[in-house]
C-alpha positions as CSV (number, residue, x, y, z in Angstrom):
1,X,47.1,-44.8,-48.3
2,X,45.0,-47.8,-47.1
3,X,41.5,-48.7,-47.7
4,X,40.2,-49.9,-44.2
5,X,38.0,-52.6,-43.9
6,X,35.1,-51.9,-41.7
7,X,33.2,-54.9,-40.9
8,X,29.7,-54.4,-38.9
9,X,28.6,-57.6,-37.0
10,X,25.1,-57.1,-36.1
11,X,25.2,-60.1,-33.9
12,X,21.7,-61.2,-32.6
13,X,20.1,-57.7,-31.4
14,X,18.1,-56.9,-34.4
15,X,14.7,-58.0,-35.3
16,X,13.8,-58.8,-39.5
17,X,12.3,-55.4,-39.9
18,X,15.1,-53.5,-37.8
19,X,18.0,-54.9,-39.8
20,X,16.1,-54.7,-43.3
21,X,15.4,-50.8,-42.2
22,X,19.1,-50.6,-41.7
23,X,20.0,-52.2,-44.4
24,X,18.2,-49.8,-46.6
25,X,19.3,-46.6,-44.6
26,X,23.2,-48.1,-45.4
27,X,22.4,-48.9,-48.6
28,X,21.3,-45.4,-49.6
29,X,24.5,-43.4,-48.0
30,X,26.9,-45.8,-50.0
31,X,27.9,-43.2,-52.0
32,X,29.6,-42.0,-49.3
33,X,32.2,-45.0,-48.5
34,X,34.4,-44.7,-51.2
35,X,37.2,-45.8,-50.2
36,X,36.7,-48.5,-47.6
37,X,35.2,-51.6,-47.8
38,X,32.3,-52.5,-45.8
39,X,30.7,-55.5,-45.0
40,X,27.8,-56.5,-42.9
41,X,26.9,-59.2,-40.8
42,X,23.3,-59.9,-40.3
43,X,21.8,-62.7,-39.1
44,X,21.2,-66.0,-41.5
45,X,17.8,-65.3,-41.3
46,X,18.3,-61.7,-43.0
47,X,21.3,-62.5,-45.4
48,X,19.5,-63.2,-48.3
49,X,17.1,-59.8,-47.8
50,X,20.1,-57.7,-47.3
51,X,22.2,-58.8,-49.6
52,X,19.2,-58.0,-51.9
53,X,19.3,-54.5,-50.3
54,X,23.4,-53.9,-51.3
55,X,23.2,-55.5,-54.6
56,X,23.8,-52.4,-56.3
57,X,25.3,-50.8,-53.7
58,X,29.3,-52.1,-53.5
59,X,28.6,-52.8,-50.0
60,X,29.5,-56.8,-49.0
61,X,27.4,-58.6,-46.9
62,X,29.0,-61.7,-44.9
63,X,27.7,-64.7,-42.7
64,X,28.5,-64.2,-38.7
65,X,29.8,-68.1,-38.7
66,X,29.4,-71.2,-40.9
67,X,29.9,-75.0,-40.9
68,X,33.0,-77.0,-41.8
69,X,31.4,-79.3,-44.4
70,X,30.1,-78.1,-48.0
71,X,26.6,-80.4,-47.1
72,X,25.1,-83.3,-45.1
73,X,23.7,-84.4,-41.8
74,X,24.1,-81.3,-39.9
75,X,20.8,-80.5,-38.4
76,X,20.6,-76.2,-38.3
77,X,23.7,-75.6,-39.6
78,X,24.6,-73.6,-42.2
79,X,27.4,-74.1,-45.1
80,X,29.7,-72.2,-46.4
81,X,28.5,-73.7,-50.4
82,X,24.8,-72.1,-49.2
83,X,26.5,-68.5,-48.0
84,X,27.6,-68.8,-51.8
85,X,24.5,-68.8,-53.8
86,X,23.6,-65.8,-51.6
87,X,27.2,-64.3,-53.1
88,X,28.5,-64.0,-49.2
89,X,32.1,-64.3,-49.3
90,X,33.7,-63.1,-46.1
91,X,32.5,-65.0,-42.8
92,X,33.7,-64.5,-39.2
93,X,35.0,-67.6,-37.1
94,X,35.7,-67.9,-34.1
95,X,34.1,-65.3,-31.8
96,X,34.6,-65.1,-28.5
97,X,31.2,-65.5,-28.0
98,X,30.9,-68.2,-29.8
99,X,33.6,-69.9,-27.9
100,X,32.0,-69.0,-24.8
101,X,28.7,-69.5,-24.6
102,X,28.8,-72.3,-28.0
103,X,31.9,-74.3,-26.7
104,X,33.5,-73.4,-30.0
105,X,37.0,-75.6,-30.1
106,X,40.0,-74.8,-32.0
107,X,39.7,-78.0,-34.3
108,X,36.1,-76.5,-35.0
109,X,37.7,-73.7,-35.7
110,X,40.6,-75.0,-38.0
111,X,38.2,-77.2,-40.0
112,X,36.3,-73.8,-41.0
113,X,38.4,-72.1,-42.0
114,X,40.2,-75.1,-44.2
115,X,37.1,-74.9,-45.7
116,X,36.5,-71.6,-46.5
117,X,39.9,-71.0,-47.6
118,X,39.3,-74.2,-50.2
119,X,36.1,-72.8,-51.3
120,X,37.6,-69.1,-51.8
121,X,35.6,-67.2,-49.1
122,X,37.3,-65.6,-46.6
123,X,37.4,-66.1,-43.1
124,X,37.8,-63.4,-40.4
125,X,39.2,-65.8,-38.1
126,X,38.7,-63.7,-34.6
127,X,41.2,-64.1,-31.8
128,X,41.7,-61.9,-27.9
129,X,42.7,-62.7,-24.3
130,X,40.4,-62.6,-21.3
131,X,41.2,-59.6,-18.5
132,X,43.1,-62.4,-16.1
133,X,45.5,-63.4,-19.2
134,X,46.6,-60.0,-20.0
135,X,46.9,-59.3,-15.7
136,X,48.5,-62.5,-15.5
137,X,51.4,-61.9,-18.2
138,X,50.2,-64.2,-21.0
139,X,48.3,-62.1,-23.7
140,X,50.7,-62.7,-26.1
141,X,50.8,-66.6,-25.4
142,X,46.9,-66.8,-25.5
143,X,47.0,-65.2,-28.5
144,X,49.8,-67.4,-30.4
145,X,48.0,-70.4,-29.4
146,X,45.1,-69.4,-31.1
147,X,46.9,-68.2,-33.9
148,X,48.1,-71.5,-34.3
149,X,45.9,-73.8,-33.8
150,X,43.5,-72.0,-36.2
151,X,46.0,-71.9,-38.9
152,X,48.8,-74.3,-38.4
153,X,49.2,-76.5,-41.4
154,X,46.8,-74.4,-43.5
155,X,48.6,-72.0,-47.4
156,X,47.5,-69.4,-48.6
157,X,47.1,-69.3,-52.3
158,X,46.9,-66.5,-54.9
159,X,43.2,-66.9,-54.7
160,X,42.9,-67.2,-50.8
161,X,42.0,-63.6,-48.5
162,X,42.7,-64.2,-44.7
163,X,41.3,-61.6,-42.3
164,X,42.5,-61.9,-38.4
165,X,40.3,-59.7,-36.0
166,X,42.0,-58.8,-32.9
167,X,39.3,-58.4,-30.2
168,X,40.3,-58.1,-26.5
169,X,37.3,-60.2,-24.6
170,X,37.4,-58.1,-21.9
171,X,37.1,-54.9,-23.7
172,X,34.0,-56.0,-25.9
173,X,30.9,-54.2,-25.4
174,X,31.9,-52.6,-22.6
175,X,32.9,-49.0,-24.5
176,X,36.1,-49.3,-23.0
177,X,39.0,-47.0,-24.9
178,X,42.6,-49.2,-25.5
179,X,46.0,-47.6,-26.3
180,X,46.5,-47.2,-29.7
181,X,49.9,-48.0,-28.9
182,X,48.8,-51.3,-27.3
183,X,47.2,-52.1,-30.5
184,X,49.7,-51.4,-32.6
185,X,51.8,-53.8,-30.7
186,X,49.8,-56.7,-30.7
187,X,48.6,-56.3,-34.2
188,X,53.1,-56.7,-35.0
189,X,52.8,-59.7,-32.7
190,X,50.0,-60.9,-34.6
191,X,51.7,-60.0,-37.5
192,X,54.9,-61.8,-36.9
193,X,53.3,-64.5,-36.0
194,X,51.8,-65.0,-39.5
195,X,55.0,-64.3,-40.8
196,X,55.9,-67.6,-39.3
197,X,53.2,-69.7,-40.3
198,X,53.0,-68.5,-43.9
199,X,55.2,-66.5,-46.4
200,X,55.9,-62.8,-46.1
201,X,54.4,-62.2,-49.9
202,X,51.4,-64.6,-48.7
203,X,50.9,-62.1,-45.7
204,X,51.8,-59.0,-47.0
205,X,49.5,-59.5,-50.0
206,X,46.5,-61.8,-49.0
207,X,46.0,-60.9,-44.8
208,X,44.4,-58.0,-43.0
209,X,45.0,-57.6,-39.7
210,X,42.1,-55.5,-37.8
211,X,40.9,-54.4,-34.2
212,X,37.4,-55.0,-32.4
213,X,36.3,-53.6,-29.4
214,X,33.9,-50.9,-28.7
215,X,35.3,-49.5,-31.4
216,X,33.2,-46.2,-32.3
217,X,33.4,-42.4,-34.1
218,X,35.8,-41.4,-31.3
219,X,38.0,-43.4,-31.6
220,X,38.3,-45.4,-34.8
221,X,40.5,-42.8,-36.1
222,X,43.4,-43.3,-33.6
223,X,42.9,-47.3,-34.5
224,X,43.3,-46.5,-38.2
225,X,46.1,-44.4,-37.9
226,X,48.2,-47.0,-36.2
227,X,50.4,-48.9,-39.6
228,X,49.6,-52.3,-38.7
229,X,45.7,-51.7,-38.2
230,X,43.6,-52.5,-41.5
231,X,40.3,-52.0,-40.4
232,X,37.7,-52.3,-37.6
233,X,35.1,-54.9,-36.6
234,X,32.3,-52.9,-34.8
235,X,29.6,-54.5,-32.7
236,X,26.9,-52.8,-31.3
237,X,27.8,-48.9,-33.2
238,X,27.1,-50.7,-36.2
239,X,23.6,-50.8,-35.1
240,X,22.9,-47.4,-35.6
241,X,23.2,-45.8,-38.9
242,X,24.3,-42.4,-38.0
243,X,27.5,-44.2,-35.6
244,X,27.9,-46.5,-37.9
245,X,28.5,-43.8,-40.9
246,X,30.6,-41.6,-38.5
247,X,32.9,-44.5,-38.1
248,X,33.2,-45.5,-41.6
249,X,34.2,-41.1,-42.5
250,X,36.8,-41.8,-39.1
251,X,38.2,-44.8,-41.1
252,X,38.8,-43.2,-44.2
253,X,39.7,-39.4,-42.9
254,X,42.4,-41.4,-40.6
């Protein structure tokens, strides 16, 4: 039986006091996530106050993106040495949206997650075609370049965690249903493809492989149930307690 990973990305849509009320609304309903890990993402501005909030709760909180260096220069940046003192550990890289509207290369990519992995945190390193690759045929070779040039050259070490986040562009946020099927394919692509950059025991032991895209209570379960899906990353039905707890119980009843 796997324990899913349910990571909640709140993205830029809540205010201080909207994401601390949140915060404390998850917070008091831990008790009923055995079972799964959970992690939110707030924004920098509210990672200190929530992860005050789950403290005590054995919920995680993580960072929505980081720098490559440990300090320095870097005028509004943030890095991954300051996420630590806060105890964040798990930080997403390389959203799409980051990518789009950020300009967010692969080499800025790589270089964070080298540096997570060197620090011990753990990246969810987030990778997904646009509609006109998957029309066009080349899904699976937009998603292998990615793979690669994010992790090429990189090892996993008994100390290192390695989430991928499999998000369709074109599906997020737009409460679009995928194929469970379809899912399950890619994620054996994606899965294979690791396989080839690292060590079966690296992969099998250290990497979780998980799906994102308007991902909610209906239809988490038919995610989770597919062998190769770890866990969800859930945009905007994380914003609301009551989806957000329906999709954690779909996780772990699946």
């Amino acid at each position: 039986m796997k324990n899913p990973l349910v990571i909640a990305n709140w993205k830029m849509k809540l205010g201080s006091a909207e994401a601390l009320a949140l915060a404390k609304k998850i917070s008091k309903s831990s008790a009923k996530f055995g079972g799964a890990e959970v992690v939110l993402c707030p924004s920098f501005t509210e990672l200190a106050a929530v992860s005050d909030i789950m403290r005590e709760s054995g919920i995680r909180v993580g960072a929505q993106n980081c720098f490559w260096e440990e300090q320095g220069a870097f005028t509004g940046e943030v890095s991954p040495k300051q996420l630590l003192a806060h105890s964040i550990t798990t930080v997403l890289v390389g959203h799409s949206e980051r990518r789009a509207h950020l300009d967010e290369s692969s080499e800025m990519i790589h270089k964070k997650i080298r540096m997570l992995l060197s620090l011990g945190l753990r990246p969810v390193l987030c990778v997904g075609e646009q509609f006109d690759d998957r029309a066009e045929g080349q899904k699976e070779v937009v998603l292998l370049k990615q793979l690669h040039d994010a992790l090429n050259g990189l090892w996993l070490t008994d100390a290192c965690q390695l989430v991928v986040a499999y998000e369709p562009v074109w599906v997020i946020g737009s409460g679009q249903d995928i194929d469970p099927n379809e899912i399950e394919h890619t994620h054996q692509v994606i899965e294979q493809t690791l396989y080839d950059l690292f060590s079966h025991q690296a992969v099998d032991e250290h990497v979780k492989i998980i799906y994102g895209g308007s991902v909610d209570p209906e239809n988490v379960g038919r995610y989770i149930a597919q062998p190769t899906v770890d866990g969800v990353l859930v945009g905007t039905a994380s914003l609301d307690a009551t989806q957000f707890f329906a999709i954690v119980a779909g996780a772990l009843k699946a």
